[in-house]
N, C-alpha and C positions, 0 to 999 in steps of 0.2 A: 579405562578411564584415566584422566591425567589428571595433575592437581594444577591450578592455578598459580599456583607460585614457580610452576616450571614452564609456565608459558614467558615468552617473550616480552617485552614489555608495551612493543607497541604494538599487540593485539591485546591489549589493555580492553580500550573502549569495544571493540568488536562482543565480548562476553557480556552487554549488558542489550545486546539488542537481539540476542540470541535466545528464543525463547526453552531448547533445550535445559539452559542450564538454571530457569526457574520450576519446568518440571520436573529433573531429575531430582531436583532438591525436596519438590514434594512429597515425590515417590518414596525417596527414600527416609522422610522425615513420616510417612503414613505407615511404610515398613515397622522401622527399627528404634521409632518413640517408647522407650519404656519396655522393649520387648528382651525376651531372654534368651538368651543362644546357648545349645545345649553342645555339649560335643564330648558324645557318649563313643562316637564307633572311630574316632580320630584319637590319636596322640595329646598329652598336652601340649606339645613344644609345637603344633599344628593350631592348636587353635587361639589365633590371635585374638576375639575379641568373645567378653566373656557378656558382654548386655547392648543390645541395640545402642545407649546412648553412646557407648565407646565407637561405633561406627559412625554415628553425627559427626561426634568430637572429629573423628578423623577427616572425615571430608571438609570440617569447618562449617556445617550448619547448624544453626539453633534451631529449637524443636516448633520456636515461636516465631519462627518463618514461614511459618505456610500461608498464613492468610496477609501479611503486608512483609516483605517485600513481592514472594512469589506469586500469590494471585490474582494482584491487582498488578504486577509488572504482564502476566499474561494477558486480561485483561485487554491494558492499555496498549500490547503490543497486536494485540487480534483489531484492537479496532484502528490502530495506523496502520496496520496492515490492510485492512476494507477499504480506509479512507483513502491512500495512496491507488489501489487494486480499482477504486469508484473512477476518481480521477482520473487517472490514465487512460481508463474503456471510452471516459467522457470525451476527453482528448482527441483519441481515436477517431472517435463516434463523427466527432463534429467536421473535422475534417473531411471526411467520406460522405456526409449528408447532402443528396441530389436535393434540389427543388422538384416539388412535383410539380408537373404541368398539369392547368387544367383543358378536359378535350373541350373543344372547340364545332359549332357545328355547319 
């Protein structure tokens, strides 16, 4: 995983039509909300993160992201995704479309 601040700057807009990185954000805010990380059989100088919210922190999610921005960005990207996926086959379609004849006797 990379962090966004090490991306480039002009695949900026590209991360916001990327539905990856609304799920990932879910997942890992369903994870590590509140949760407790134990790190009994490791080292301490190994275990970087001592509570779920410290792994939010680090990725930059809030925990009150899961349902507006991330699942209504999913959502709305599932259904431009159909609408675009609709139109195109439409497109397609119409072009190809023979007249039928009718038989004749």
């Amino acid at each position: 995983m990379f962090l966004i601040r090490s991306t480039p700057y002009y695949f900026y807009p590209i991360k916001y039509g990327s539905w990856f990185k609304y799920a990932f954000g879910m997942v890992l805010i369903s994870e590590f909300e509140d949760a407790e990380i134990k790190c009994d059989k490791v080292p301490e100088s190994l275990c970087v993160f001592k509570d779920g919210n410290q792994v939010l922190s680090y990725y930059h999610l809030d925990a009150n992201d899961v349902w507006f921005p991330d699942f209504v960005a999913i959502l709305l990207l599932s259904a431009g995704f159909l609408a675009f996926s609709v139109l195109f086959m439409w497109l397609r379609v119409r072009d190809k479309r023979k007249p039928i004849k009718e038989k004749t006797n």
